[in-house]
C-alpha positions in Angstrom: -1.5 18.9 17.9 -3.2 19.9 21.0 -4.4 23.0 21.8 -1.9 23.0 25.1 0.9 21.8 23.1 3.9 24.3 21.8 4.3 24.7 18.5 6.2 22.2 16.4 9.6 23.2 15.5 11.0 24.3 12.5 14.3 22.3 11.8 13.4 20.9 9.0 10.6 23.2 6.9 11.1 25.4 4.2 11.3 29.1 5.5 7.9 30.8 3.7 5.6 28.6 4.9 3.7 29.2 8.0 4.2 26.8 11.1 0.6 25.5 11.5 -0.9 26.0 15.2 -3.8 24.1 15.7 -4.2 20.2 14.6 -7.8 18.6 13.9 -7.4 15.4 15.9 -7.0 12.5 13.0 -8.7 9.5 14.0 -7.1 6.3 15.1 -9.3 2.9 14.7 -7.3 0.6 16.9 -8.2 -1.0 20.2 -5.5 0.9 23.2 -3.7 -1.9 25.5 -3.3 -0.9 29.3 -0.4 1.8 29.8 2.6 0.4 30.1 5.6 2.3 32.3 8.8 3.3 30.0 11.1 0.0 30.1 14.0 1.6 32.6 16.7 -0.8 31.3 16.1 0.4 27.7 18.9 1.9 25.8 19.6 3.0 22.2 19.7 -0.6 19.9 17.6 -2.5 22.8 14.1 -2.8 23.4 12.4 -5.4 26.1 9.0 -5.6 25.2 6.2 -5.6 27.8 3.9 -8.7 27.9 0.8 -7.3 26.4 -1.4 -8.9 24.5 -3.7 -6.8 21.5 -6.4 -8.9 19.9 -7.7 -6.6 16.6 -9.6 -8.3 13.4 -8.5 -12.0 14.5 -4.8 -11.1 14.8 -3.7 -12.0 18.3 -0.4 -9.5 18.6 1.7 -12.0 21.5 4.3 -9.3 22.8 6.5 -11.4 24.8 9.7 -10.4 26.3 12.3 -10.3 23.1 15.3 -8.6 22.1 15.6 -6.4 18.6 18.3 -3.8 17.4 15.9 -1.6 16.0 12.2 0.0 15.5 11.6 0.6 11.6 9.2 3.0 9.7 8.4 2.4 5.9 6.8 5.8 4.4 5.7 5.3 0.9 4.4 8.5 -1.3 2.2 7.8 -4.7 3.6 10.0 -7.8 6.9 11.0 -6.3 8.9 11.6 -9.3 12.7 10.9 -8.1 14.0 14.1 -9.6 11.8 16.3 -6.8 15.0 15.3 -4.8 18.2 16.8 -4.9 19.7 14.0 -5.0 18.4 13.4 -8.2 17.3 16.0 -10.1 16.4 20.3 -10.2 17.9 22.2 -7.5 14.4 24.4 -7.7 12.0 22.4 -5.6 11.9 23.0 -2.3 12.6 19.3 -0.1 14.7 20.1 2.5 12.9 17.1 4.6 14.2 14.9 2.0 17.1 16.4 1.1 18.7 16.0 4.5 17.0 12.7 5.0 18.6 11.4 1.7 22.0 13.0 3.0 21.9 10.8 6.0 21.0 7.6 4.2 21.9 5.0 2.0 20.3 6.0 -1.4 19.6 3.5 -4.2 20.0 5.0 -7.3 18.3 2.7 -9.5 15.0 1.7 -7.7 12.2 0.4 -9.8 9.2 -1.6 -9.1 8.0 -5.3 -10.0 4.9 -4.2 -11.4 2.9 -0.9 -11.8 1.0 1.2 -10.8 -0.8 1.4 -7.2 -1.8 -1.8 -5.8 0.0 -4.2 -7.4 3.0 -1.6 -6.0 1.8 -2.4 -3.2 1.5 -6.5 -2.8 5.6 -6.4 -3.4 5.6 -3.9 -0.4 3.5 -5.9 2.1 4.4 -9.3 0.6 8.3 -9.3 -0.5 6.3 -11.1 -3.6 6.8 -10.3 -7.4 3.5 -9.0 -8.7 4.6 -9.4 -11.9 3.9 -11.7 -14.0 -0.1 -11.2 -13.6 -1.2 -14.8 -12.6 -4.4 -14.3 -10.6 -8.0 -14.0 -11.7 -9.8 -12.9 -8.7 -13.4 -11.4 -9.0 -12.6 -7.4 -8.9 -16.3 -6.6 -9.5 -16.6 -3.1 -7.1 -13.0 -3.0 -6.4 -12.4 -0.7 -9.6 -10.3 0.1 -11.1 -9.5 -3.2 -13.0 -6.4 -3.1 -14.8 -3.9 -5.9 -14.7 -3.0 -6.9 -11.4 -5.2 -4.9 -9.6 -6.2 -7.6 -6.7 -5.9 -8.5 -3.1 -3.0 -9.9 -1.6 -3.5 -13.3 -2.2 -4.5 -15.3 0.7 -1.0 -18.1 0.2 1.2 -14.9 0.6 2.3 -13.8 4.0 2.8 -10.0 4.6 5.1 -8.7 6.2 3.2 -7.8 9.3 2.0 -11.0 10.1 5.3 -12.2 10.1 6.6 -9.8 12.0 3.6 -9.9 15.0 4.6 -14.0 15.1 8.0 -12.3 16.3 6.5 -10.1 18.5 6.9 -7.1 17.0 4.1 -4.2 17.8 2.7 -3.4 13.7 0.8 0.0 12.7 -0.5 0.9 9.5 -1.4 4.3 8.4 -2.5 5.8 5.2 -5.0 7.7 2.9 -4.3 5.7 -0.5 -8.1 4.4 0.0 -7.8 1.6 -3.0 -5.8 -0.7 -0.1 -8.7 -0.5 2.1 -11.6 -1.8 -0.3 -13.3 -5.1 0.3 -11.4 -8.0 0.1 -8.1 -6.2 -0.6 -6.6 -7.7 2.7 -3.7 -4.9 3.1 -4.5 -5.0 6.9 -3.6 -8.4 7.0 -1.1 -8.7 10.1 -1.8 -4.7 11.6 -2.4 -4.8 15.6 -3.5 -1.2 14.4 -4.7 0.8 11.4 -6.2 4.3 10.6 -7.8 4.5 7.3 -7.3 8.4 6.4 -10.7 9.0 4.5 -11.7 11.7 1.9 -8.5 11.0 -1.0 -9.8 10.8 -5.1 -12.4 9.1 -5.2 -13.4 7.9 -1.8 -16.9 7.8 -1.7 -16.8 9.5 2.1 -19.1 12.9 1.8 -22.1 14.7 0.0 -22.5 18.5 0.5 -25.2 20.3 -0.5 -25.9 21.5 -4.0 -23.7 24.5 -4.9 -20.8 24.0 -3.1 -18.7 22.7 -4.7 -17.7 24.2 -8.2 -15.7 21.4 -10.4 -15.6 23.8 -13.7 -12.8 25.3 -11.9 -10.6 22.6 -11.8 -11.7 21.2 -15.4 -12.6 21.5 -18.9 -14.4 17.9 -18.7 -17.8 17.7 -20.4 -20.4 18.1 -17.5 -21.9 14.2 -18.0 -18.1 12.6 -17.9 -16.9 10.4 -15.3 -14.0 13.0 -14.8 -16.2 15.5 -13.5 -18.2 13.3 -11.1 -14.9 12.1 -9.9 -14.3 16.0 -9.5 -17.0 16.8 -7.5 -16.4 14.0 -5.1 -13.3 14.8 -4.8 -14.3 18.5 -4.1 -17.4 17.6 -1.6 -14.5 15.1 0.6 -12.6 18.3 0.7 -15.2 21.0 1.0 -14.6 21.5 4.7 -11.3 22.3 5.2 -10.3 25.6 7.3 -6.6 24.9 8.0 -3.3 23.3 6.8 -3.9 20.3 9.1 -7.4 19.8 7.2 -5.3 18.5 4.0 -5.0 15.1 3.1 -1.3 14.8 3.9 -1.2 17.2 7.2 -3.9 14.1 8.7 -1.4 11.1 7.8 1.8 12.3 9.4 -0.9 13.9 12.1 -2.4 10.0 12.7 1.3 9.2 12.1 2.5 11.1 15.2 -0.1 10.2 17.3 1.0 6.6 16.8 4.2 6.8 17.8 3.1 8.7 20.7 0.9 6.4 22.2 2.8 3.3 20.8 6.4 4.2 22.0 6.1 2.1 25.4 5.1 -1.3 23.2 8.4 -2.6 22.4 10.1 -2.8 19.1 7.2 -1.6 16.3 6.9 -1.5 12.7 4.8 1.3 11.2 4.0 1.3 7.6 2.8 5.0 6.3 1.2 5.5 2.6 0.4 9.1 1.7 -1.2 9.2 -1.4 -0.1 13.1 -2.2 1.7 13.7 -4.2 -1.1 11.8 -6.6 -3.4 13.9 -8.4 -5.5 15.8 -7.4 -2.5 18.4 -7.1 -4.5 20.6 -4.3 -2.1 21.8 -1.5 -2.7 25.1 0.5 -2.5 27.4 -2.4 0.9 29.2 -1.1 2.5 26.1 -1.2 2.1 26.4 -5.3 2.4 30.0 -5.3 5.7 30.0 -4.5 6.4 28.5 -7.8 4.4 30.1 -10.3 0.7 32.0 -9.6 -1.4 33.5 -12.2 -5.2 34.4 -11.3 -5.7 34.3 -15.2 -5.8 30.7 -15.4 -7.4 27.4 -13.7 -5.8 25.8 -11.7 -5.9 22.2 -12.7 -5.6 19.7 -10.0 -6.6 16.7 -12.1 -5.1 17.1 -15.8 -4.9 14.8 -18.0 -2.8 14.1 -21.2 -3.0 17.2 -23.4 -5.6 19.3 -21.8 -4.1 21.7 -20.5 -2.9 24.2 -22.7 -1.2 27.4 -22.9 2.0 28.8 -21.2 0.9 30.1 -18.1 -1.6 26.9 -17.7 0.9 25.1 -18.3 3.6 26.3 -15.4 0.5 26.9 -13.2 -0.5 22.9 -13.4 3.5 22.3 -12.9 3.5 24.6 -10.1 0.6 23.0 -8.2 2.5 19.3 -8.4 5.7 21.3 -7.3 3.7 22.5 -4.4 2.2 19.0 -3.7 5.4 17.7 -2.9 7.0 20.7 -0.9 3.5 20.4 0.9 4.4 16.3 1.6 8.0 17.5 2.3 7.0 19.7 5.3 4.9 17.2 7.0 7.3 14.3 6.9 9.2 16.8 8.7 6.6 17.3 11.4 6.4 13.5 11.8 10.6 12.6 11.9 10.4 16.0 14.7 7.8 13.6 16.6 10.4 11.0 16.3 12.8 12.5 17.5 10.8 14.4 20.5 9.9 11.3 21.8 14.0 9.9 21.5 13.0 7.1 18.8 14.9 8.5 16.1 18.2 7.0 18.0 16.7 3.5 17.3 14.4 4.0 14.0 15.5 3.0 10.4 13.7 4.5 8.5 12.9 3.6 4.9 11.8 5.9 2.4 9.8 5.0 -0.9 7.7 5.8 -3.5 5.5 4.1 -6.2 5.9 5.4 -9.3 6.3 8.9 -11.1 4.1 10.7 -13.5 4.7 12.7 -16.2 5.2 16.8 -16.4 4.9 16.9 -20.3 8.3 14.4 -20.5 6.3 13.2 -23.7 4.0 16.0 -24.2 1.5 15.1 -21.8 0.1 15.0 -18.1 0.1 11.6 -16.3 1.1 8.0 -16.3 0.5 5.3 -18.4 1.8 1.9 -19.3 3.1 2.8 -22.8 5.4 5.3 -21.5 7.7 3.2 -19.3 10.8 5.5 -19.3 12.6 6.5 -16.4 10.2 9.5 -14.8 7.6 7.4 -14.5 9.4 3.4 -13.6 12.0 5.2 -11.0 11.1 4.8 -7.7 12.8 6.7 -4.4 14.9 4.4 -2.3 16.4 5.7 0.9 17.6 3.7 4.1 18.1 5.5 7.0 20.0 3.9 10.1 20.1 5.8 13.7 24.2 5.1 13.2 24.5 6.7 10.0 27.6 4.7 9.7 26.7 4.4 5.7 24.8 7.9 5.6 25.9 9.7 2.4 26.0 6.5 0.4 24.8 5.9 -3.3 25.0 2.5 -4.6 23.7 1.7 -8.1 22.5 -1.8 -7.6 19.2 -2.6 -9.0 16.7 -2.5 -6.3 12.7 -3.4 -6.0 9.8 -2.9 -4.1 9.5 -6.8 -3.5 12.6 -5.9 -1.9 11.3 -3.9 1.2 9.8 -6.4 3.0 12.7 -9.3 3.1 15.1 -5.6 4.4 12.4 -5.1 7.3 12.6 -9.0 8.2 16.2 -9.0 8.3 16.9 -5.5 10.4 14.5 -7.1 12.7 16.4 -10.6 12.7 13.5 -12.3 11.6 14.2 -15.4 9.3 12.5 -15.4 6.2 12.5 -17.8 3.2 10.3 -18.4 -0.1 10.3 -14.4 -1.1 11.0 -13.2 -4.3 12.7 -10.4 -2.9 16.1 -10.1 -1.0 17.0 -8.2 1.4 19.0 -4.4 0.2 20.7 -4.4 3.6 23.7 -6.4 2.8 24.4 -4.2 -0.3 24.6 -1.5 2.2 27.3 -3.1 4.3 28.6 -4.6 1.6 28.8 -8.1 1.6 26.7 -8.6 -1.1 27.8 -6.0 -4.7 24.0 -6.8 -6.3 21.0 -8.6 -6.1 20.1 -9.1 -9.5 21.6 -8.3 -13.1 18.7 -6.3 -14.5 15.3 -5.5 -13.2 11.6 -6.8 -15.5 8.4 -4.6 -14.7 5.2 -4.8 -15.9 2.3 -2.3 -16.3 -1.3 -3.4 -18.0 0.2 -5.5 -21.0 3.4 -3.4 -21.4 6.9 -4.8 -19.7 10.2 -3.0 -19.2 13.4 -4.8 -19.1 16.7 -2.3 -18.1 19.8 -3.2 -17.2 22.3 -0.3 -17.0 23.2 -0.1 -20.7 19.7 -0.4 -22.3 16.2 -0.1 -21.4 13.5 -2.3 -23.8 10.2 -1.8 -23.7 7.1 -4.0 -25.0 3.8 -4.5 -25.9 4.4 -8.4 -24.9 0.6 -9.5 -25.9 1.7 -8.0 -29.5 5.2 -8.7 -29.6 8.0 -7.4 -31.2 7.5 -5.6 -34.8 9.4 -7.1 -38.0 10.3 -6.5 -41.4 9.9 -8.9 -44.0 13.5 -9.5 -43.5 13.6 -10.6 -39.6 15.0 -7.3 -38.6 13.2 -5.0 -36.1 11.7 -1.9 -37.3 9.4 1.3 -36.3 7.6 3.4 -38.0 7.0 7.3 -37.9 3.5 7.1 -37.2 4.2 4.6 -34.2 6.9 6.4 -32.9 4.6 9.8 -32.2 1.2 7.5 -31.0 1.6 4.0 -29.1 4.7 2.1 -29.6 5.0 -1.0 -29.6 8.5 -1.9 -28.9 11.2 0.6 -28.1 15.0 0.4 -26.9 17.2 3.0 -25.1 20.8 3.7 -24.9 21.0 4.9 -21.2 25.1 5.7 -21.7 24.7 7.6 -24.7 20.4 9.2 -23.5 20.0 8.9 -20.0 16.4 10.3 -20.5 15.2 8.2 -22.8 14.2 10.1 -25.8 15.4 8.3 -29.0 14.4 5.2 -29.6 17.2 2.7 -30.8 15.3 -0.1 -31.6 16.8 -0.2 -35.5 20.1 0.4 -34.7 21.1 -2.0 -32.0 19.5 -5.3 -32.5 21.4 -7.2 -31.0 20.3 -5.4 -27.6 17.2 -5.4 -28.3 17.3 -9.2 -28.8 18.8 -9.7 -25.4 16.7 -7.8 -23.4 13.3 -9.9 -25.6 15.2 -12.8 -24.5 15.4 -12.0 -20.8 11.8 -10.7 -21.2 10.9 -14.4 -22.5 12.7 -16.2 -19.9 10.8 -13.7 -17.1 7.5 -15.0 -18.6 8.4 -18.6 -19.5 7.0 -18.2 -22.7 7.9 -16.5 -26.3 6.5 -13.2 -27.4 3.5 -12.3 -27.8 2.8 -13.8 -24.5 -0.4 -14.4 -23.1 -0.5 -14.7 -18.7 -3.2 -16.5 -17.0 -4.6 -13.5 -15.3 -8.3 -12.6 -15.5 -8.5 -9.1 -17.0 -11.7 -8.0 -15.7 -13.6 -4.4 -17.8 -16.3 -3.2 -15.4 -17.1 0.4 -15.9 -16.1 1.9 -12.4 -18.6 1.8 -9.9 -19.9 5.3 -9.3 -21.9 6.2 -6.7 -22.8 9.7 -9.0 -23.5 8.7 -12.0 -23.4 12.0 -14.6 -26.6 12.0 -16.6 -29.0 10.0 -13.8 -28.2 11.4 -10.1 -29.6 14.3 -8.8 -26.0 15.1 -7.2 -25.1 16.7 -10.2 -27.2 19.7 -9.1 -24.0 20.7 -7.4 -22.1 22.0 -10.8 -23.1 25.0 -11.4 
């Protein structure tokens, strides 16, 4: 926000926290056409677009005079549990951004992705392809991590923005999850415009002096571990921050509304924004955790991991700072729809909200994702669609619905004609000339798959396959069930949260769902998928026990 500017109103944020009043300016790399006067015969569902022509990274953006209903904004948050929402879950965290955004939108109540976790996430939502099953063996030497399906959009599929600039539609792109913007990824692919927002996780952006940065107070990790170099980065792209508007968050939806501000004149215009809060490291301005649990005993720990953090107060304290992550994500998608509708483009913006995954707040005694624990709180992904007519606002259908199916919904609000995708389009489930788009969804994460339909949800280990006894039958075993299993079935009527596993007792389900699983893959269990599954240690530019960097922990 400029300094000249009033301050930003108040609609839509939670009443303790402060308004912020100054705004570091967030940096936008994209190449500014001439001004171009307000079109004077525009009117809410019409844009003319001015002949301009952008030519960024090879992509010449042809905005010739067209005709389209509707402008459209895809926000996508990393680690968004669905129960953070009202709509879904506790009445205790503090969303009213997406509280009233979900009350004025069509809300899909069984949202899953095609394939987990970040980047293959990703290719379904720039592609409207299935990442799932892992097919491609592309060199990922550098572009760590490596699990399955971590790889660049492959060059035969066409995102969404490409598709959409050959329409002439004006395409922005705007996010701090830095793994889309390594080398070769190809996520800007199709952009007339992009902002990297640097400094998230990892991101090898800054150095600070020795002693600057303390990491011990955000972890027990041994001094030499990976964990703690990733700490201390972490810590040193941070180490700077004096306001609200510093956080990683705060300079999205800041780049965000500086978009819209300058790209409001260019015709119809499709801006895709990926914050990668609320991901670990759980670090929002402290009173944004506060105001769910505070004790000065304690660490706060922004990064845990599976069991390591221990104790009562701990405990609540690392729940608390998540909590506060996404009240802290909340408030500034606030700031950004207020943008919207300062500038009048909320009248002619649909607006679809999403998410990648959840985690895991000690559903199964532990911190964290991971493939073996494919139950709902971390496969559920948010899935709102909001239209300027709020003729459907208020709706909740329960047809299954993907990320591959994003894209083919932005192609057809635009009225762009689309064929070959693997998704389809949620739209006509919202007007309802179409009840469902599939009969159950299949996901995959590293060599684990999930198959759910609304009765049952099966999960597998498919390079092992399923367990038997000596007598055909499925079986598990104590020791399995507490540690990694294998195989596991869940009755959602009777457990909706997926805590006893019914793989003995209904057989016959679990059969159907392997057999669904089989005719996914094209092959029988245990499956084997030409993918190239790559192991390189992570490429650290600290390395623990050899760089002199690790003068900075004390």
């Amino acid at each position: 926000m400029k300094e000249t500017e009033k301050p930003r109103p108040n609609r839509h944020r939670f009443p303790i926290l402060a308004v912020p009043q100054s705004a570091a300016q967030a940096t936008v790399c994209k190449v500014k056409a001439a001004a171009v006067p307000s079109n004077p015969f525009k009117r809410p569902g019409l844009r003319i677009i001015p002949r301009v022509c952008l030519a960024i990274g090879g992509v010449a953006c042809h905005h010739l005079p067209r005709y389209f209903g509707m402008n459209v904004v895809v926000i996508c948050l990393d680690t968004m549990r669905t129960d953070m929402v009202h709509t879904f879950g506790t009445d205790f965290i503090r969303t009213p951004v997406l509280d009233n955004l979900a009350a004025e939108s069509v809300v899909f109540t069984e949202a899953y992705g095609c394939a987990y976790p970040t980047i293959p996430v990703r290719r379904a939502l720039f592609t409207g392809m299935d990442s799932f099953p892992w097919r491609f063996g592309y060199d990922t030497l550098g572009s760590s991590p490596s699990p399955r399906g971590w790889h660049k959009i492959p060059p035969e599929h066409t995102p969404v923005a490409e598709r959409l600039v050959e329409a002439g539609v004006n395409t922005g792109f705007i996010a701090d999850t830095y793994h889309m913007f390594k080398a070769t990824m190809n996520f800007t692919r199709g952009f007339c415009s992009w902002d990297f927002v640097r400094g998230q996780e990892f991101d090898h952006w800054k150095t600070l002096p020795p002693g600057a940065v303390d990491p011990t107070k955000h972890t027990d990790a041994a001094l030499d571990s990976p964990r703690m170099t990733g700490m201390l980065q972490y810590l040193w792209n941070q180490g700077e921050r004096t306001k609200e508007d510093d956080f990683q968050a705060a300079r999205v939806f800041l780049s965000a509304m500086d978009w819209v501000e300058n790209n409001a004149s260019y015709g119809p215009f499709y801006l895709y924004i990926d914050s990668f809060d609320p991901h670990e490291p759980w670090d929002p301005p402290l009173h944004y955790a506060d105001a769910y649990f505070k004790d000065d005993s304690v660490k706060d720990y922004i990064w845990p991991v599976g069991t390591e953090v221990e104790g009562a107060a701990a405990i609540e304290r690392t729940k608390a700072l998540y909590y506060g992550e996404v009240t802290f994500v909340d408030t500034w998608i606030g700031h950004f729809l207020d943008k919207l509708e300062a500038l009048h483009l909320l009248e002619d913006t649909v607006i679809i909200f999403t998410s990648d995954h959840g985690t895991e707040l000690l559903d199964r005694n532990r911190f964290g994702k991971s493939e073996d624990h494919l139950q709902w709180f971390n496969t559920r992904i948010n899935m709102f669609i909001r239209h300027p007519d709020k003729q459907h606002a208020g709706k909740r259908l329960d047809a299954f619905v993907q990320h591959q199916d994003v894209p083919p919904t932005v192609l057809d609000l635009f009225g762009v004609a689309y064929q070959g995708l693997d998704g389809t389009s949620m739209w006509p489930l919202v007007t309802g000339e179409r009840e469902k788009n599939r009969d159950f969804i299949v996901a995959g994460w590293g060599q684990h798959a999930t198959v759910r339909d609304h009765d049952f949800n099966y999960v597998i280990d498919f390079e092992q396959g399923p367990r038997k006894t000596d007598s055909g039958g499925f079986t598990v075993t104590q020791e399995t069930a507490a540690q990694h299993v294998q195989e596991e079935l869940y009755n959602l009527r009777d457990d909706p949260q997926e805590t006893k596993n019914v793989l003995e007792s209904e057989p016959e389900a679990a059969l159907k769902q392997r057999a669904r699983l089989e005719g996914f893959l094209e092959q029988e269990l245990p499956a084997r998928l030409d993918d190239r599954v790559d192991t390189y240690e992570y490429p650290r530019r600290v390395h623990a026990k050899t760089s002199p960097h690790m003068k900075n922990i004390t």
